[in-house]
N, C-alpha and C positions, 0 to 999 in steps of 0.2 A: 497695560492689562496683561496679566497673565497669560500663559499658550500651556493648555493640557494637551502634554505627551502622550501618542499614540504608542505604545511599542510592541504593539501584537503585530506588525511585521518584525520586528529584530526578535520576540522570541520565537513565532512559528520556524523563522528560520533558521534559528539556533536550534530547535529539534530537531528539526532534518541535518545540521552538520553534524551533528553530536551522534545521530543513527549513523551516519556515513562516518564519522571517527572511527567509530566502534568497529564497525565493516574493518573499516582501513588497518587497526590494530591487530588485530584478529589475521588479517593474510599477513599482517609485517612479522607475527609470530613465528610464521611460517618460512616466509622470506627475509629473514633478516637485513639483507645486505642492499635489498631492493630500494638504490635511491628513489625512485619515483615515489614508491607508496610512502618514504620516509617524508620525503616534499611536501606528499602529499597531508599527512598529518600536521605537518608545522602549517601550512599554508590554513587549517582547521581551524585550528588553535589561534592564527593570527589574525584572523577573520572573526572571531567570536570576540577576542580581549578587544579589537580596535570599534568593533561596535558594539559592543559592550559599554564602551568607558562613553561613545556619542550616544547612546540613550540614557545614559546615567544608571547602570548596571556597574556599577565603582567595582563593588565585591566580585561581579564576575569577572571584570578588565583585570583589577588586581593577582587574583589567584592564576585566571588563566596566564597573565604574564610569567609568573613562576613558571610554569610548566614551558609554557614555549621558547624560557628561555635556556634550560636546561636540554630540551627537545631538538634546540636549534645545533647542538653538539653533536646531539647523532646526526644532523645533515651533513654537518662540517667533517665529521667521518673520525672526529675527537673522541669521540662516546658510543661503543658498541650498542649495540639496541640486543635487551637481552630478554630474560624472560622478568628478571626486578624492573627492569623500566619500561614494558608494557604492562605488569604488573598495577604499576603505579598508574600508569596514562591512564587504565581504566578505570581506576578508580578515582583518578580525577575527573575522569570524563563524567563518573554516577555522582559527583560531588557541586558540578557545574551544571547536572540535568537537578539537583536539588536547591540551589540557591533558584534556578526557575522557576521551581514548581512552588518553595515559598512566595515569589513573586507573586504567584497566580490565585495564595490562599494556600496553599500547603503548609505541612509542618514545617516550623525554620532549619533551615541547614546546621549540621554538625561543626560548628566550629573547629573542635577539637580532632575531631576526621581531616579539617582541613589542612591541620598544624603538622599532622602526622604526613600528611600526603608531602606538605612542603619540604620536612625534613627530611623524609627518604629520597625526594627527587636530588636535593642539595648533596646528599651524602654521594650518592651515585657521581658528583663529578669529578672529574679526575683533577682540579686545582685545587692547592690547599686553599687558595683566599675562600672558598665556598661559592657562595651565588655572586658574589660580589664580581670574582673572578670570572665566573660561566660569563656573566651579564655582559663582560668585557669582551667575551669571545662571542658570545653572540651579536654584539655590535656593529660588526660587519657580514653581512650576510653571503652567503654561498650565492654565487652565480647561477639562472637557473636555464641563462642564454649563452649561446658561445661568446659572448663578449656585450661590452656594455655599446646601448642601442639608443636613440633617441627616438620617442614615442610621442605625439601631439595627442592631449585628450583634451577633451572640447566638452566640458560640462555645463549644462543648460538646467538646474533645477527649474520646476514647476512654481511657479506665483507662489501656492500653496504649501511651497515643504517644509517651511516652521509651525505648522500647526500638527506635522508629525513627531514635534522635538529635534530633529534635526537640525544642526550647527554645519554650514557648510564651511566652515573655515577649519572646523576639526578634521572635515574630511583633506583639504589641503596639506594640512601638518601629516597627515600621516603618507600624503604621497612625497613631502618630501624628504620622510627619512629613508625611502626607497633610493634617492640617489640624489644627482646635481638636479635643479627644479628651478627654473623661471616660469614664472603666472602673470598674467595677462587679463586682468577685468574688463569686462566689456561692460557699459552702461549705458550703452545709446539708449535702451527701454526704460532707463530710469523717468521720471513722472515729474514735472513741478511740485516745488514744495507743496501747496495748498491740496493738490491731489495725491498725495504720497501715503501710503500705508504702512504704517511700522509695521503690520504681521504680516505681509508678504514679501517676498523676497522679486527683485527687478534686476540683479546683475546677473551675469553670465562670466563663464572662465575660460580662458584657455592657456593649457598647463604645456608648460616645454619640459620634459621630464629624460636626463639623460640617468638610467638605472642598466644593471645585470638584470635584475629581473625580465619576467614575461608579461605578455603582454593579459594571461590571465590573472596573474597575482594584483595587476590594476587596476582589474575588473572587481575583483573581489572587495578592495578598499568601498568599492558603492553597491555592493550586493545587496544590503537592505534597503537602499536608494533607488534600485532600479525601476520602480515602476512611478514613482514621483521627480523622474528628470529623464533630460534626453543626454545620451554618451555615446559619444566616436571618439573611441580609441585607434591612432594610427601609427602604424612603426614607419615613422619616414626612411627613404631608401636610404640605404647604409652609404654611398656614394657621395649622399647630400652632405654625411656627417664628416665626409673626409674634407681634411684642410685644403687638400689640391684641389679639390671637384669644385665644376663653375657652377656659384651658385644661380638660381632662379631668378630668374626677372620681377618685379614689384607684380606686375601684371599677372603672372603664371601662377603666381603665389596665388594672389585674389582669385581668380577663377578658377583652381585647384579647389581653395578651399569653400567656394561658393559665396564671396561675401560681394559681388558680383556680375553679372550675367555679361557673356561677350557684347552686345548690345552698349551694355554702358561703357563698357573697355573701349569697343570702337569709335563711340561720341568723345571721350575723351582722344584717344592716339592715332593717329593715322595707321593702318595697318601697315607691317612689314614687305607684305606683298607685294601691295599697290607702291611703296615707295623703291622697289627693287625696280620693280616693272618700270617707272617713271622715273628711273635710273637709265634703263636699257639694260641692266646688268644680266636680266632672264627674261623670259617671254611667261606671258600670264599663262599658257597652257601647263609651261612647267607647275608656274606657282600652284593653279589648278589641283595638279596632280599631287604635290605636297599635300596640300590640304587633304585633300580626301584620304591619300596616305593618313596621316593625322587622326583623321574622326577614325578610319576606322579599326585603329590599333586601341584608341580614347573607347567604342564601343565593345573590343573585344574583350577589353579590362572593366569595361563597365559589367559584361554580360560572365565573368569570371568570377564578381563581385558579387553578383546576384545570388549565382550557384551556391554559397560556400555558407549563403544564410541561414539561420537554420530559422526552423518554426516557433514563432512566441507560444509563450504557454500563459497561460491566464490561469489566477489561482482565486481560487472561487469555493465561499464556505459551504461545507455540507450541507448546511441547513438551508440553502438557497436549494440545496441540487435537490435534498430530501423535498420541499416542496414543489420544486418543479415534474417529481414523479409523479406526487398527488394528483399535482393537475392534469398530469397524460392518464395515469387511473382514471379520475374524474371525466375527464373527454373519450375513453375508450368507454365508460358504461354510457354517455351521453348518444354515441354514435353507437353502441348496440339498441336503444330506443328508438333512432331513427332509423335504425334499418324494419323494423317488425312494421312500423308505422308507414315505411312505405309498402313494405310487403302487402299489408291488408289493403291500403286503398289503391295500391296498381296503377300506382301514375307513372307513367314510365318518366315521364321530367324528374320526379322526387327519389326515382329508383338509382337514375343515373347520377346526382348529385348525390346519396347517399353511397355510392359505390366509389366515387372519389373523395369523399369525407374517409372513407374506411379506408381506402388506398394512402390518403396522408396521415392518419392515424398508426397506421401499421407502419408507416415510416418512422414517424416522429414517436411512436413506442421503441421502436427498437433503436434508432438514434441516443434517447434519453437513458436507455438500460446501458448503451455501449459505453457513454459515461460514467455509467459508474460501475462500471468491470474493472479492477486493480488487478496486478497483477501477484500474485500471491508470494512469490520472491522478497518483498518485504519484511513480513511475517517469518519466512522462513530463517533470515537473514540475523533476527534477536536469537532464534534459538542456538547459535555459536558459543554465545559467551552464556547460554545456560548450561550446557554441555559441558564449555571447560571448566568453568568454576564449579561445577557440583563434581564434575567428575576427580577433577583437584582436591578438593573436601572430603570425598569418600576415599582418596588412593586406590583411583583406578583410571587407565590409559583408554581413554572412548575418542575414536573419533565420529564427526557426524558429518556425514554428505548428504546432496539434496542434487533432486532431479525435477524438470517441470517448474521449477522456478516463472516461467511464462507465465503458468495457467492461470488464465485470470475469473474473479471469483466476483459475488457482488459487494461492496463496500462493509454492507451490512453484516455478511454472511462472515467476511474478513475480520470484521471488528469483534465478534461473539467467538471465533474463531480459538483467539488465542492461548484463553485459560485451556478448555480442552486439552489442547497439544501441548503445554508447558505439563499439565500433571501427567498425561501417555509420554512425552520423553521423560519426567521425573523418578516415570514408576519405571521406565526401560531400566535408566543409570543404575537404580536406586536395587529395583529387584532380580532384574535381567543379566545384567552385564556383569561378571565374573571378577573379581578382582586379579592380577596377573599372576600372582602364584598359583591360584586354583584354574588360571589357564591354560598355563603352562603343563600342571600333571593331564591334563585331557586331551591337550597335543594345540589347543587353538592359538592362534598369535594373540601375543601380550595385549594389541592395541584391539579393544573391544570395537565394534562399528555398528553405529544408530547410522537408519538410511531414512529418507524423508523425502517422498516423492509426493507428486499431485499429474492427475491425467485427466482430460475430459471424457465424460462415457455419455453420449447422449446431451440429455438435457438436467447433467449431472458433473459431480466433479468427485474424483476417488483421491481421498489423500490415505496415504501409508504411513505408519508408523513400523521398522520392521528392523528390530536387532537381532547378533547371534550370540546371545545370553544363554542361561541355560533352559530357557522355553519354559512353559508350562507342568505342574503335573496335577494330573486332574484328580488322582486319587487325593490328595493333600486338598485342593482346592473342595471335596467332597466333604472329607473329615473338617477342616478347619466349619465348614458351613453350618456342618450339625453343631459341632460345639457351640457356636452362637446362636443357636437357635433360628437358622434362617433357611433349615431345611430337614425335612423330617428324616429317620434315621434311615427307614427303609424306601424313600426315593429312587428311582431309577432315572439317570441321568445319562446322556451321552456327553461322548467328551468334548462336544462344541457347547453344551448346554452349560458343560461344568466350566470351560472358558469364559462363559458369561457371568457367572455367579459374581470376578472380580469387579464387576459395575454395582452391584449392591450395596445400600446400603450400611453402615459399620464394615462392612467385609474389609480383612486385611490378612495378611499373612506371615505377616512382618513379628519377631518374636517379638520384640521391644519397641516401642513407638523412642521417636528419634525427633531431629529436625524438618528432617526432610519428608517421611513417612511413618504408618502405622496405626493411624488414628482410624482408617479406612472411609476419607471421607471426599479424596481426589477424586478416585475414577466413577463415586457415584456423581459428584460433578461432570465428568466427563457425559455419563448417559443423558442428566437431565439438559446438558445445555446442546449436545446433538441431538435433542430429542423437539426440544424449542423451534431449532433451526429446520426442522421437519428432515433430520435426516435418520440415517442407521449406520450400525453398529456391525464388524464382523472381527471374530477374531480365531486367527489360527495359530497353533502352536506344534512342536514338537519338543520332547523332555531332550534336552540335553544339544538342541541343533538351535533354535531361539524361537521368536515369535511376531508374529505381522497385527497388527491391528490395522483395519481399512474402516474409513469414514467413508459414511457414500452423501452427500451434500446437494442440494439445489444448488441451481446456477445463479439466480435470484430469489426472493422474496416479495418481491412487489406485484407482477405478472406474470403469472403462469399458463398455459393451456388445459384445457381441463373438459374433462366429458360431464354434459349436463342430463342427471337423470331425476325421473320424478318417481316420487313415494305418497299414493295419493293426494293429496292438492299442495304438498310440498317439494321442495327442489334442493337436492343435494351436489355437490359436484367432486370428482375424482382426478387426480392429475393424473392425466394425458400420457405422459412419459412411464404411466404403472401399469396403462391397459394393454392389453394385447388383443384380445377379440371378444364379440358380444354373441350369447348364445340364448335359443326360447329355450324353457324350461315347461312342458304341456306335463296335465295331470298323469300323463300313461308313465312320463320320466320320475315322476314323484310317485306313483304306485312300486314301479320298478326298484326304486330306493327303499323300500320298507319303512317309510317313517325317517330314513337318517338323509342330513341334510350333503347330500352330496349328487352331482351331475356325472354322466357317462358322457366324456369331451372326445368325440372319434377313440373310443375304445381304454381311455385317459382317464381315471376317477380324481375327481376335483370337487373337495369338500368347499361350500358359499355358506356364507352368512345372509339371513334376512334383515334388511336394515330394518325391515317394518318392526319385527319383533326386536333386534334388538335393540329399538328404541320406545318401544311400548306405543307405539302410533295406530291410533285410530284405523278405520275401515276395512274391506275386504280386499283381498289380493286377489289378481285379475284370475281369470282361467290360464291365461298366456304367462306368467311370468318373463321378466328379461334376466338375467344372469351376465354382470361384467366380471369378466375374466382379467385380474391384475397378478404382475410379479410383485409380491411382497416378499422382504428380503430371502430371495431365491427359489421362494415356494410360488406355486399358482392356486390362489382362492378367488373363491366367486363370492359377488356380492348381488343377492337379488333384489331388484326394484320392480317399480311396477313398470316404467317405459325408459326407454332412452333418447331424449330430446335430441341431442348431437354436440360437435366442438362447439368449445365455449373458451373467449379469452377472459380471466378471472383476474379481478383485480384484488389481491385480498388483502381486507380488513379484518384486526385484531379483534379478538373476542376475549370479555371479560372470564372470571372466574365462576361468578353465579352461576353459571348456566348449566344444568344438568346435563352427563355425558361430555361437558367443557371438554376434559382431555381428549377424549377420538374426535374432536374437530381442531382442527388448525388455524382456521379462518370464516372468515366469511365472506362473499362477496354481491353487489346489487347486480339483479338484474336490470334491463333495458326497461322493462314494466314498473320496476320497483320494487319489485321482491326478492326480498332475501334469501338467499340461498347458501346452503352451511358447507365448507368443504372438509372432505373424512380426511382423518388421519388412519390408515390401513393399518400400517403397520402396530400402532395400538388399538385398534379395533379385535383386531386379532388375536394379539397377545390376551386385550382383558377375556376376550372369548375363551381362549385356555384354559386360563386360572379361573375363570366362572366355572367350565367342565372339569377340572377339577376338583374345584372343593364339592359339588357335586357328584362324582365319582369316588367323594373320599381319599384321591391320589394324592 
């Protein structure tokens, strides 16, 4: 019977080495001569081609071998690592992340991209024979230990691990072109015939492996193995391997390697001890003392063993984790109903188990977010080789550093994240960043610099886009707007208003649309998918010094904090992290105002919006108004309701498009009762408020 091949462990894990290639090529750029990170590459590469070829990935075992074995030249210190041969490594590495992605349903790989890749890496080697030659030299591998070591690895697959496609005899062949190798089958588990199962696996190994290598390039032969077998890897003491060193006794062997317990050792041999002892040769106290000498040098290497473990990591698909949010959403509105419920009927029994429902709720809420906090370092990490290649394409010297790498962000927020920043760094390179002659007459250094930071603000995260390009001019961004018709002639504009105009729409500046830009249709991308994300938008410039664009971003999307207010018998809610304080607003304050909708805040004039009206809602507004005072991006506006319920944890759900006013909401979330309750989106509340007053005022 057939066994269908799992291999979405061998490619997830090929994404992740292929991100960490790129990483690694990227600093070898930098560092040429840096054997580590050269290691480091081959050891990528040899790790992809070898399980590659055990999942039946031919085409990628194939191609990758090319490269690694041309690659393995620069370890051997044969083959400079230059800018043609990272050149090429990255482009084999986009050539290897595309035979994947055809695996998965993508378009099929570029043959022909592939032919070219192979030939350039061949050309680059320094033997006439060509690859033929390299192959030869890379046949014996560079030491990556001071000397050749003998390593015991004890592999245990799982019953189960042919029904992942794996072939553990593949895996064998390739530990033993790492070096000299004797193997050792263990099949004491094997089954009588009658009970025998062709699709699961009952032997076990254990490998004698004298190699240079280390004892991580070992580990990596069963990378994609590892969570379908058990492995100890051990570098027996180098003493053992000397020809003069006495070897171990049968005994010390077995109970060394646990195959068994002193218990059985002493049913079988008579202890050394007691026959010293029953000699006369020593007195049992000595013996005694030995012993416990013994255990407790055996316990201080056991507890030295301990230390140096690290933490497993369990890898666990999004969609499990994206569910398990739901269900703490779901259980945080469940335990907001039981608390009203006990509030009204005042049982103090129901109050006090409802105040420990909310106590492990509040836990296992922010447990489950802490999961899915990434740290934004990732992300930051592809925009490298966007930086170099475009900046390479255009003939211009940019480099890009990055700060805050830590800051971690929510999974979701990371994933939406990305197009934004690729066209904010695209439009830096692209419009910003000066080519080196024209930096030169202005006095700047050749080498342009994109900076890319992220910092925590609150219950927020600020990411920076900030080059020193020749910035901004707002005059130009004024005229190009009228000419498109996306801004009347005689407008009156300040110059952050005119900074914003490049999120518009068609807006572009660019004489000639190109590859890269002109069409003007990036950084309206940019607004509308920071706009999703319920974040804002800020951007400063100076003509001729450069320009900063800041993201201001949620920390999540799943759970927020949020002030719950009412608007006659409906319920709106505000995030938490926008309010600053709650003011009444009595008819003498609205005499005082002449009709215009604005509050005297301690001497402070702060224009509010009435959600009533600007949602066309039903009924009368109290005598007392309430007015919530929120920062919207930098400004303080009020927004008046009729009351102010208080904090509220908001679980929020998406909201379709139907719905009148859809845009100034963000969400929605249930209350404890079952009522819906809609949460504002401020900052476009506001806005459309403008451009209502406005076309209104004819401006």
């Amino acid at each position: 019977m057939a066994v269908e091949i799992d291999t979405s462990a061998f490619t997830e894990e090929a994404y992740e080495l292929l991100s960490e290639l790129e990483d690694s090529l990227l600093e070898l750029e930098e560092r040429p001569t840096d054997i580590e990170l050269i290691s480091r590459v081959f050891r990528a590469m040899h790790t992809i081609k070898g399980s590659g070829a055990m999942f039946g990935f031919d085409e990628v075992a194939k191609f990758t071998h090319e490269v690694e074995t041309v690659f393995d030249m620069a370890r051997s210190g044969s083959l400079p690592v230059t800018k043609a041969l990272i050149d090429l490594t990255l482009a084999a590495r986009d050539q290897i992340r595309s035979i994947l992605d055809a695996s998965r349903g993508g378009p099929p790989a570029n043959q022909d991209n592939a032919n070219r890749i192979i030939a350039g890496l061949r050309a680059l080697a320094p033997q006439k024979g060509g690859a033929a030659a390299v192959e030869s030299k890379a046949a014996a591998p560079k030491a990556e230990t001071d000397g050749p070591h003998v390593f015991r690895v004890r592999f245990e697959p799982r019953p189960e691990i042919f029904s992942s496609g794996t072939n553990p005899l593949l895996l064998l062949n390739e530990l033993r072109d790492m070096g000299q190798c004797r193997v050792v089958a263990l099949t004491n588990a094997l089954p009588s015939l009658e009970d025998l199962d062709p699709e699961r696996c009952y032997t076990q190994w254990e490998i004698f492996l004298t190699t240079t290598q280390g004892e991580n390039a070992i580990r990596d032969v069963f990378i994609f193995v590892e969570d379908d077998c058990t492995l100890n890897v051990r570098l027996l003491d180098r003493d053992e391997a000397q020809e003069d060193a006495e070897p171990k006794k049968l005994g010390e062997i077995l109970l060394e390697r646990g195959d068994i317990n002193e218990e059985a050792l002493g049913k079988a041999l008579t202890p050394l001890g007691d026959r010293l002892v029953n000699a006369g040769v020593v007195s049992a106290d000595k013996v005694r003392a030995a012993l416990t000498e013994q255990r407790v040098v055996q316990e201080q290497k056991q507890q030295q063993s301990k230390a140096a473990e690290v933490d497993a990591v369990v890898r666990v698909p999004s969609t499990k984790l994206d569910k398990l949010v739901n269900l703490v959403g779901e259980l945080v509105t469940v335990q907001a109903r039981l608390n009203q419920i006990s509030g009204r009927l005042n049982n103090q029994h129901l109050q006090l188990v409802s105040e420990e429902i909310e106590r492990l709720t509040g836990e296992l809420r922010d447990n489950t977010m802490s999961i899915r906090m990434l740290a934004i370092g990732s992300t930051f990490n592809k925009f490298k080789r966007l930086v170099r290649d475009l900046s390479t394409e255009l003939g211009k010297q940019i480099e890009l550093t990055t700060a805050g790498a830590d800051t971690e962000l929510d999974k979701t927020v990371i994933d939406q994240l990305n197009d934004p920043l690729v066209h904010i760094i695209r439009n830096s390179i692209d419009h910003g960043i000066e080519k080196p002659d024209v930096r030169a007459l202005t006095g700047k250094p050749l080498v342009g610099q994109i900076h890319l930071s992220a910092v925590h603000s609150g219950t927020s995260v600020l990411i920076q886009v900030k080059d020193d390009g020749k910035g901004l001019d707002p005059q130009l961004l004024r005229r190009k707007a009228v000419e498109k018709g996306l801004l009347s002639p005689d407008a009156v504009l300040s110059d952050p208003e005119a900074f914003m105009l490049i999120f518009g729409a068609g807006f572009s500046t660019a004489e000639k649309i190109t590859n890269v830009s002109g069409r003007g249709v990036g950084m309206d991308v940019v607004r509308k998918s920071i706009e999703s994300l319920r974040g804002t938008i800020d951007v400063q410039s100076q003509l001729g010094i450069g320009t900063t664009i800041t993201l201001k971003l949620p920390l999540t999307l799943a759970i927020i904090e949020g002030l719950l207010v009412g608007v006659n018998h409906d319920y709106f809610v505000l995030p938490l992290a926008a309010v600053e304080e709650c003011v009444e607003l009595s008819p003498q304050d609205i005499a005082n105002s002449h009709g215009r909708r604005i509050v005297n805040v301690r001497g402070e004039i702060v224009p509010f919006i009435r959600v009533r009206e600007r949602f066309a809602m039903e009924g009368e507004r109290p005598v007392i108004e309430q007015i919530v005072i929120a920062n919207v991006d930098g400004r303080r506006v009020g927004f008046g309701v009729d009351t102010v319920v208080g904090q509220h944890q908001t679980v929020i759900k998406n909201l379709g498009d139907s719905f009148q006013y859809s845009d100034e909401f963000s969400g929605a979330t249930i209350l404890g009762d079952g009522t819906v309750a809609l949460l504002l989106d401020l900052a476009r509340m506001v806005r459309y408020v403008e451009l209502q007053e406005t076309k209104e005022t004819g401006g």
